[in-house]
C-alpha positions as CSV (number, residue, x, y, z in Angstrom):
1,X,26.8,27.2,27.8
2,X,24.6,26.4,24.8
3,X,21.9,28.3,24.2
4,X,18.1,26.6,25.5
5,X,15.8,26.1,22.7
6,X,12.3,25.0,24.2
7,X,10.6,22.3,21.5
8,X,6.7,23.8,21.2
9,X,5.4,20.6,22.0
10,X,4.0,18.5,25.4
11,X,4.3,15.3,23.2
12,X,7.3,13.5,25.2
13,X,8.1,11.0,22.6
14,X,8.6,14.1,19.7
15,X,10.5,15.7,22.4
16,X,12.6,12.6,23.2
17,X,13.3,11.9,19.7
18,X,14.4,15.3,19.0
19,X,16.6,15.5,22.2
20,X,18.2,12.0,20.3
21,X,19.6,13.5,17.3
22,X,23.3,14.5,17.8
23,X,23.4,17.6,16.2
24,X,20.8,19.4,17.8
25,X,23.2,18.6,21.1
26,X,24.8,21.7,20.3
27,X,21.4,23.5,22.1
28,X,20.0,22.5,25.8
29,X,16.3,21.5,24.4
30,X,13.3,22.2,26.8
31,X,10.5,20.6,26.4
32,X,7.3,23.0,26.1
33,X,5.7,20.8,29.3
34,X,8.2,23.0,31.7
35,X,6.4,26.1,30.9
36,X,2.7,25.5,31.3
37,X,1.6,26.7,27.8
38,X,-0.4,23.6,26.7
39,X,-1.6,23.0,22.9
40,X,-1.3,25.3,20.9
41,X,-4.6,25.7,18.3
42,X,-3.4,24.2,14.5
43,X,-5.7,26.3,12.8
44,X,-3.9,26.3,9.7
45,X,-3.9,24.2,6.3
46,X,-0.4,23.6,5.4
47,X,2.4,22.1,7.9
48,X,4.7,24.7,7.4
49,X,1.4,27.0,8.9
50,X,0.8,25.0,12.0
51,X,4.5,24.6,12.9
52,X,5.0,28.2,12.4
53,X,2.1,29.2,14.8
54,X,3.6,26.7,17.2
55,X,7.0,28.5,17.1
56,X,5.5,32.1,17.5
57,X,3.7,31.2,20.4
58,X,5.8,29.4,22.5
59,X,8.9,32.0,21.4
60,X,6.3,34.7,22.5
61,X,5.4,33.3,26.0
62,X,9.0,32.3,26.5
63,X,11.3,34.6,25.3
64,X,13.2,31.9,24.2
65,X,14.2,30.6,20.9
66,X,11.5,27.9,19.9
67,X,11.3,25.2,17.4
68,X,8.1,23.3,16.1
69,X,7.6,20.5,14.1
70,X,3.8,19.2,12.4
71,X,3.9,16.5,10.5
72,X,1.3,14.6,8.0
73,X,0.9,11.7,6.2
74,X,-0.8,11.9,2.4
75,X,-1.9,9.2,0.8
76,X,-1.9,9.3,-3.0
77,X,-5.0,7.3,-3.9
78,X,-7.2,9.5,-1.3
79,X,-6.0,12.8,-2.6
80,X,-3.9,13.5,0.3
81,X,-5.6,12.1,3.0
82,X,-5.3,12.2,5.6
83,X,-2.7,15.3,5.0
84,X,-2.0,17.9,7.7
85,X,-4.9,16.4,9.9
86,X,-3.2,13.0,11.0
87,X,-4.5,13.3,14.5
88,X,-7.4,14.9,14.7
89,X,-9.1,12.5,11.8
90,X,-7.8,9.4,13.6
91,X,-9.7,10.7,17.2
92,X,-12.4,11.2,15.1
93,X,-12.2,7.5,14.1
94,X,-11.1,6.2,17.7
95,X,-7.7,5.9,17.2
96,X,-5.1,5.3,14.5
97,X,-6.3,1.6,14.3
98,X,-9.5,2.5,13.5
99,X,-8.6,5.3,11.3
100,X,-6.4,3.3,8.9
101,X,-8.5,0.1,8.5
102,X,-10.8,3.3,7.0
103,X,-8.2,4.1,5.4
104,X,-7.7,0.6,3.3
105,X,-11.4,0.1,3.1
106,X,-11.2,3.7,1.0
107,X,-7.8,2.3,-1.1
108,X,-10.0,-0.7,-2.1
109,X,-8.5,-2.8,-5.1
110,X,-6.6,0.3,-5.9
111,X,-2.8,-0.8,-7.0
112,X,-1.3,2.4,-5.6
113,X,-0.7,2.5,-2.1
114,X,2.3,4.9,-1.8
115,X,2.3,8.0,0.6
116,X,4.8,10.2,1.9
117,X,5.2,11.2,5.3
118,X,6.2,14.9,5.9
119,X,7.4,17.1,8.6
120,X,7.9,21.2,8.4
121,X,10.0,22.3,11.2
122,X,9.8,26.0,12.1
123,X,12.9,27.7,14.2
124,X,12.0,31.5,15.8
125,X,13.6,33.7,17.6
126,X,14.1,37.1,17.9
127,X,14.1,38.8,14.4
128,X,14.7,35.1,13.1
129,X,12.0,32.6,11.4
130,X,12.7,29.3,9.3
131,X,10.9,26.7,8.1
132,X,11.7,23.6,6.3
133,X,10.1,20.6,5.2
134,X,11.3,17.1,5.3
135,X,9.8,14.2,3.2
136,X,10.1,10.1,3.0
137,X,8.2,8.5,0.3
138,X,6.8,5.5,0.9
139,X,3.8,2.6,1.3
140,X,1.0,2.5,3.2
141,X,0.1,-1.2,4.6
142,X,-2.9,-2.6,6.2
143,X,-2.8,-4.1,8.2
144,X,0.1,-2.3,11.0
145,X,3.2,-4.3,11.8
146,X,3.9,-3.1,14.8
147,X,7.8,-4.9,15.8
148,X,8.4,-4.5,19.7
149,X,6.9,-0.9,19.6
150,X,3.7,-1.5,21.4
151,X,0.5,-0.3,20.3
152,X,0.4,3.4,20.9
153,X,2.5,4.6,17.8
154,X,0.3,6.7,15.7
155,X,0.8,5.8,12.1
156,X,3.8,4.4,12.1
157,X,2.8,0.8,11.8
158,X,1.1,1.3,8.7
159,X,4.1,3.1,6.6
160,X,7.0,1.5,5.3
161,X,9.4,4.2,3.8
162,X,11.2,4.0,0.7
163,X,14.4,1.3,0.0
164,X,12.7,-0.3,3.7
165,X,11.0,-3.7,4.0
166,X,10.5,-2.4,7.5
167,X,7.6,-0.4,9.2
168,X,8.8,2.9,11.0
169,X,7.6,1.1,13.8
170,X,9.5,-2.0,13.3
171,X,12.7,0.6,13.2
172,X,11.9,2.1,16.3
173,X,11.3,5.4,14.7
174,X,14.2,6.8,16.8
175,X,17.9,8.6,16.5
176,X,19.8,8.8,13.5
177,X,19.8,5.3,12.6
178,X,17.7,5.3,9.1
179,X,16.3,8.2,7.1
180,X,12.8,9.4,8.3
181,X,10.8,12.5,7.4
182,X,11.5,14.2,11.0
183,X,15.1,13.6,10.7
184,X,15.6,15.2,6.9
185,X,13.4,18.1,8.3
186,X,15.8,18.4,11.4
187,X,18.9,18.0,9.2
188,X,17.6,21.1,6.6
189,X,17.2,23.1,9.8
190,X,20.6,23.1,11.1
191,X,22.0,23.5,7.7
192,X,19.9,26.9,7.4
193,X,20.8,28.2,10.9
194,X,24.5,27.3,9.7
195,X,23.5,29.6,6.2
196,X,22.2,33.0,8.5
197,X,25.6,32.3,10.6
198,X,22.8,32.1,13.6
199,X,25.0,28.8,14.9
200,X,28.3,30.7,14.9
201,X,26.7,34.6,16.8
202,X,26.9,34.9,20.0
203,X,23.3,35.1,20.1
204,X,23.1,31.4,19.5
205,X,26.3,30.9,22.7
């Protein structure tokens, strides 16, 4: 049987896409909603911080293995902004609409609009901790161009990654079908658990 992993998350739609990607398939994914745990505080000020503290929790209220993702978008022109505070500053504003027309009014004239979304992905379990970082460069546009995705898709609408005329929204944002800062992240994961032989132990059966 393959060994449960529980994703240190209650967002459904990180959960979902995770579940997507074929090579994690080779764990039974759990979404952190089945135990009751809630959000976990992200007190920290780098991603690789707040998915780690994610990880340790859920691993420590579950006994199970646990993996975490945070992710951030930094925009050149504003230093970095929003950076590892994506949601938080756009509740602040009202919403991610809101937050990036604040965003552009703040770019101005400026000539540079190119970002990177980032994700660090932290794995734990028992006498075991990763953490990796994925990254996709990219452009920030105002306003969102949202395809078929609906409204509720956090920042998405407003990035369009690197070689892409597309939005990640206009993508769908989902499974392995294009490069995305999630997936690179994910990718760099397995390759490491494949590295400590974790994949191949029996304690990963």
């Amino acid at each position: 049987m393959p060994k449960k992993v529980v994703i240190a998350s209650s967002n459904e739609a990180k959960v979902a896409q995770l579940k997507s990607f074929e090579f994690l398939k080779v764990f039974e994914l759990l979404s952190g909603k089945d135990f009751a745990l809630g959000e976990v505080e992200e007190n920290e000020n780098t991603l690789e911080g707040n998915a780690l503290i994610k990880a340790k929790t859920y691993h420590e209220h579950t006994k199970l293995p646990s993996l975490s993702d945070d992710t951030g978008l930094f925009i050149n022109s504003l230093d970095g902004y929003p950076g590892t505070r994506c949601g938080r500053i756009a509740k602040s504003y009202g919403g991610y609409e809101e937050a990036s027309r604040a965003f552009n009014e703040k770019l101005g004239d400026s000539p540079d609009r190119g970002c990177v979304f980032a994700c660090a992905i932290a794995f734990v379990d028992d006498g075991l901790e990763i953490v990796v970082r994925g990254e996709m460069p990219g452009t920030f546009v105002y306003p969102g161009i949202f395809g078929n995705c609906g409204t509720n898709n956090g920042y998405n609408p407003y990035f369009i990654p690197e070689g892409s005329k597309l939005t990640y929204a206009q993508t769908g944002f989902a499974g392995e079908s294009f490069p995305h800062h999630r997936l690179i992240a994910a990718r760099k994961l397995m390759d490491r658990l494949r590295e400590t032989s974790y994949l191949s132990s029996k304690k990963a059966l």
